[in-house]
N, C-alpha and C positions, 0 to 999 in steps of 0.2 A: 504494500500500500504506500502509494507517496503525497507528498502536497498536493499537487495534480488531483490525484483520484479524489482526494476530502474536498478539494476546489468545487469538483465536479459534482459531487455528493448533496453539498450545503447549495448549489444553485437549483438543482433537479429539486430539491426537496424541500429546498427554503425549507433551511435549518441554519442556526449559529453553532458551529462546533468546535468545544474548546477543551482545549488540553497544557497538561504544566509540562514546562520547561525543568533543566535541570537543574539549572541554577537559580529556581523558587518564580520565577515569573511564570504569565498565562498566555498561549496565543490563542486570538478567538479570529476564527475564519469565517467571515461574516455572510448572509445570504444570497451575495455576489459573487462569491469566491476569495475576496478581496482575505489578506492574510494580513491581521494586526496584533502587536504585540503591547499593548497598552504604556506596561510601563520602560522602554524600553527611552531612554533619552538620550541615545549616541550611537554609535555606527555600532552595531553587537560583532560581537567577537566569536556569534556561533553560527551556525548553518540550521536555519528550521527542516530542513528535510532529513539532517542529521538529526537534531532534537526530538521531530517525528519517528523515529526508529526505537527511539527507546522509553518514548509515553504508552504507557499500556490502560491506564484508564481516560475516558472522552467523557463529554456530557452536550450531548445533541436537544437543542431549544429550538424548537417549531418555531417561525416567524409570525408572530400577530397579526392576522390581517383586518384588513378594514370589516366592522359587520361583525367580527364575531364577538360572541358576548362571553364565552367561557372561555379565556385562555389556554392556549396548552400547555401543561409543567413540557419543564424539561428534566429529561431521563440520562442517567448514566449508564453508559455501555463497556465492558472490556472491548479492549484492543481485536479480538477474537469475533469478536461480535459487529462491530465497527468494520472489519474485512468484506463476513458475509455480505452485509449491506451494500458496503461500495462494488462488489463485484456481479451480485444477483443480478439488479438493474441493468449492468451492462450488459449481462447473459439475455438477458428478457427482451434487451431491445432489440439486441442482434436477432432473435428467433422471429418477432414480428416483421422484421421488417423481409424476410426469406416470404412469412404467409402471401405479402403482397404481390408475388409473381405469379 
């Protein structure tokens, strides 16, 4: 699983999904894709696709939309868990899009 794939993941599904870093900070990849490190005030010294390799707990938050009255929680996933998801989808699409011929 890489940045890319959770990019991909958090726009398909508008979700925020966020995961810690090693050295105590959070990055939350936002419903865009877009990958922001909050507290992060200088050029980092680390590589998130690196730091992504070894966060084994996420926490995927639904995006609020306009209209809805119950918000969604968001849920925490193992890293294991977090895989299936970004990969089913791209199984499922590929399959659909074969029915079309």
């Amino acid at each position: 699983m890489t940045l890319a794939d959770l990019r991909k993941l958090s726009i398909r599904k508008q979700y925020r999904v966020r995961f810690s870093l090693r050295n105590g900070m959070e990055c939350i990849i936002n419903e865009h894709g877009i990958a922001n490190v909050p507290a992060l005030r200088s050029v980092p010294d680390f590589s998130l696709e690196h730091e992504l390799t070894s966060a084994r707990q996420f926490v995927l938050e639904p995006v609020l939309r306009a209209g809805d009255k119950n918000p969604p929680k968001p849920r925490s996933v193992a890293r294991e868990e977090l895989e299936t998801l970004v990969t089913a989808p791209a199984a499922a699409t590929s399959h659909n899009d074969h029915d079309d011929e």
